[in-house]
DRENLO-924855 format. One record per residue (C-alpha): residue in one letter; x, y, z. Coordinates in steps of 0.05 Angstrom, whole numbers, plus 5000, padded with zeros to 4 digits. Example, Ala and Ser with C-alpha at 12.3 -4.5 7.8 and 13.67 -1.06 7.14 Angstrom:
a524649105156 s527349795143 
This chain:
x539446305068 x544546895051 x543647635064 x538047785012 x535448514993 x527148484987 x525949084940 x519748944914 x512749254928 x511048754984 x512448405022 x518048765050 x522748795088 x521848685178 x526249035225 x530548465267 x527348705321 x521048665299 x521647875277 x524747785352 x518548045376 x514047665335 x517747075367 x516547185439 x511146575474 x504346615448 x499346935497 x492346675500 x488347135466 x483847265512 x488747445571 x489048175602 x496948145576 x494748165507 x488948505502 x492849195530 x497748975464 x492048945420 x489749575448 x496349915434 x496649715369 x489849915346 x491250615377 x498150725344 x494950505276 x488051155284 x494951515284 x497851285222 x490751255187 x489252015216 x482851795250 x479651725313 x474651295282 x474850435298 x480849995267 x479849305255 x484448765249 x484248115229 x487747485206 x488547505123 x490947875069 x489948625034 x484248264998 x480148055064 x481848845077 x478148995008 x472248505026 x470748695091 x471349455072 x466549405016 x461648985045 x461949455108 x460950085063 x457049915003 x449849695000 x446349184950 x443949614884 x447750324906 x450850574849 x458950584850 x464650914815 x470950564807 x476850994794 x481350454757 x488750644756 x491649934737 x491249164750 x489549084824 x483649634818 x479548904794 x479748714870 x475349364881 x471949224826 x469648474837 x468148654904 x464049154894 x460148674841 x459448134899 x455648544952 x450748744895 x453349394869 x452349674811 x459449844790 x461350404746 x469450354724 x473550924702 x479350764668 x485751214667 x491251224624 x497150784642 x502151144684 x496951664700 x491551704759 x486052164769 x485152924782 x479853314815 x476653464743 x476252804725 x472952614792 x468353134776 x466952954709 x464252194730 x460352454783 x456452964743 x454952274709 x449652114761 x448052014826 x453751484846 x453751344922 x460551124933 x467851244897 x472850714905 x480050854894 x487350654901 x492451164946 x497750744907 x496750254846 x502749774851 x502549494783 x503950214754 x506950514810 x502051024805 x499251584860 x491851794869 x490952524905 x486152204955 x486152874990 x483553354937 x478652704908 x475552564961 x474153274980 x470953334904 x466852704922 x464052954987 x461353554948 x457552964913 x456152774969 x459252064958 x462351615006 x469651504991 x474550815005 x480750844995 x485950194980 x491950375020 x494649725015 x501250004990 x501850695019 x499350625094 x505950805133 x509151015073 x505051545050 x500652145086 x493351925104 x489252385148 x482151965140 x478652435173 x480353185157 x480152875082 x474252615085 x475751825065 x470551395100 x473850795104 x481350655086 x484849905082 x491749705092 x495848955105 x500848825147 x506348705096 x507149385053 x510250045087 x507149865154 x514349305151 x511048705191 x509748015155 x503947835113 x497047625152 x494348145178 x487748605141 x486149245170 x480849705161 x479850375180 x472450715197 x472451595207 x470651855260 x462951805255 x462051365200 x457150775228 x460050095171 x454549765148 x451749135184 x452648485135 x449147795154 x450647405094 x458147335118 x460946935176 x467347205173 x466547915161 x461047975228 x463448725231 x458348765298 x462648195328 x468548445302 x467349155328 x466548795389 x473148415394 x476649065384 x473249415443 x476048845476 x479348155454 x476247875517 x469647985470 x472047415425 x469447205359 x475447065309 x481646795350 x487447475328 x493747225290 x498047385368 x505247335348 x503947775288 x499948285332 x505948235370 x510048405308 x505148995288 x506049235353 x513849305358 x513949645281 x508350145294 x513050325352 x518050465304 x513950805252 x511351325312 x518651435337 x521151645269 x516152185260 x510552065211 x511952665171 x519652395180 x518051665150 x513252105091 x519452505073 x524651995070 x519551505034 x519952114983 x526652204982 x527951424975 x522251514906 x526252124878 x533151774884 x530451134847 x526751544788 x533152034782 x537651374777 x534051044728 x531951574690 x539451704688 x539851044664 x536351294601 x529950814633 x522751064616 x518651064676 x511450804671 x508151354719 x507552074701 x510752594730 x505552854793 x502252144799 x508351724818 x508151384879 x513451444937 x513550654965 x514750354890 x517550544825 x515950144751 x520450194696 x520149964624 x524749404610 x530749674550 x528849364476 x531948644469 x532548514547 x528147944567 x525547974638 x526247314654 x533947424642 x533848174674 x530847814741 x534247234756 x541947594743 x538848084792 x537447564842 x543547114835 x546047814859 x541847764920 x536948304901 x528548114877 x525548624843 x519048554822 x516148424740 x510048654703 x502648414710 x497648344665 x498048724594 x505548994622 x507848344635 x514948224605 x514649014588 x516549254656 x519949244720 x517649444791 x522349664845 x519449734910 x523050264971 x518150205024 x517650085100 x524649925131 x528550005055 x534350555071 x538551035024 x543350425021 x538349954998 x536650434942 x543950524936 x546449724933 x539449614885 x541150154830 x548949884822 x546649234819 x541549394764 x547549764728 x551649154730 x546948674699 x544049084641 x551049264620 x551848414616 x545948354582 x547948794523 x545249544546 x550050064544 x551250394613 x555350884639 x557050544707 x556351024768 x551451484727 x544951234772 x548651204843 x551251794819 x543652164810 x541251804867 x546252054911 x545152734893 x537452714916 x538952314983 x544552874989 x538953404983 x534153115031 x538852985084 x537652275081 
């Protein structure tokens, strides 16, 4: 396989040296070696999370990150609020439904998320136990305030979780001066390792909820294990702790308010350029996310044409889902993506909607995206 540019909203793309380091000779997972690596990594992620609360990690995807957070948090009958900002809020939804909850689901516009007021307004509703909510809705490419909601929800006195499947290590989260009881994350968004790994964050003093219908999702056990993987009960996915391990490294040496700032900048250059593109972003101005951008797709392009020129020119970008499926497109700038990513991405996207009959004025987005790189310093 060629070079080949991943910009889409996961999975992206893995430092070299990180896939070297997922390569090294398995360890037994119960040996002293690894368990001081497990350690490390489960201490480097309270930093990114902004807690001193547990972290658990375990083999499987953002959506064994949803389960286990939701069974862990959310009790048979409690009434729940669902703050829906687009197609992968369901997962919080259905969840929700499956321990027993009785589920409550606010839908916002598209391209729009939610403000303090409206959190307000659906909890003077009644006496909802728990809000669920997205940091970053990929589908829409849309951005919840979790700070300033779930402050308004603790005056409700309402648990908060928090999907953060595509904005942990992208985007600030500081779990415990905000207030979010439990946040979840995978391995293959902004945090730049491959897929297979869900991880949940507890605050500081939050006690998860103890579930006995599950096998899997033991959190006792599993609280356990992470004290110590000498304490085992579910055998860790090594080579890709290894892998988590060498990028949280990374992650910490950049600076987290570094890596916030240039995931920003990276946003800002990819809105200016296709907004200078005459494009029509789907996300409002004030809820759009900084680890993925969505675009509507120009009248008489076909997105089935609009993707595959873009990958014969070694670049994926991502389509609709859904009711946008077809309608838009979804550029993701997360992780390890750089200003020349964004760069390479944006004159490729010029170059195949001027061949499929849209009128462009070549340069005009690397032009606007340079400009904001230029003012960040980036």
């Amino acid at each position: 396989m060629g070079r080949f540019l991943l910009m889409i909203p996961g999975p992206s793309l893995v430092d070299p040296e990180t896939m070297l380091d997922m390569a090294k000779p398995t360890l037994s997972h119960v040996s002293a070696e690894f368990d001081s690596i497990h350690r490390e990594a489960l201490d480097m992620l309270r930093k990114v999370f902004g807690t001193s609360g547990n972290v658990v990690v375990i083999p499987g995807s953002g959506t064994a990150a949803i389960e286990l957070a939701v069974r862990t948090a959310v009790k048979p009958g409690e009434r729940v609020a669902v703050l829906k900002t687009g197609y992968f809020a369901d997962y919080l939804v259905d969840a929700a439904r499956r321990v027993g909850a009785e589920v409550t689901v606010v839908e916002a516009p598209i391209g729009r998320g939610f403000t303090e007021s409206d959190v307000e307004k659906v909890l003077d509703q009644g006496n909802f136990s728990t809000v669920l909510l997205q940091h970053v809705e990929t589908s829409v490419a849309v951005a919840n305030p979790v700070d300033r909601i779930a402050r308004k929800a603790k005056e409700f006195g309402a648990k908060v979780i928090v999907d953060g499947i595509a904005s942990i290590g992208g985007m600030e989260m500081n779990m415990d001066s905000w207030g979010v009881d439990v946040c979840l994350t995978g391995s293959q968004k902004a945090l730049a390792v491959p897929p297979g790994l869900a991880i949940v964050a507890y605050r500081d003093g939050f006690t998860p909820l103890t579930d006995n219908e599950t096998l899997y999702f033991n959190i006792t056990k599993l609280l356990k294990e992470m004290e110590s993987t000498r304490n085992y009960y579910i055998t860790p996915a090594v080579n890709l702790i290894y892998a988590l391990n060498s990028s949280l490294k990374r992650i910490l040496a950049e600076g987290l308010q570094q890596r916030y700032r240039r995931h920003e900048a990276l946003a800002k250059a990819v809105q200016r350029g296709l907004e200078a593109l005459g494009l029509r972003l789907v996300a409002e101005e004030g809820f759009r996310a900084n680890t993925v951008t969505a675009t509507y797709i120009p009248e008489g392009i076909e997105w089935s044409k609009l993707y595959s020129e873009m990958h014969s020119r070694g670049v994926e970008i991502a389509g609709g889902l859904g009711a946008l499926r077809g309608k838009i497109f979804r550029i993701g700038h997360m992780g390890e993506v750089s200003a020349n990513d964004v760069i390479a991405t944006l004159a490729a996207l010029e170059r195949v909607l001027a061949k499929l009959g849209y009128r462009v004025e070549f340069g005009a987005s690397v032009r606007a995206a340079q400009q904001v790189l230029d003012a960040y310093g980036v």
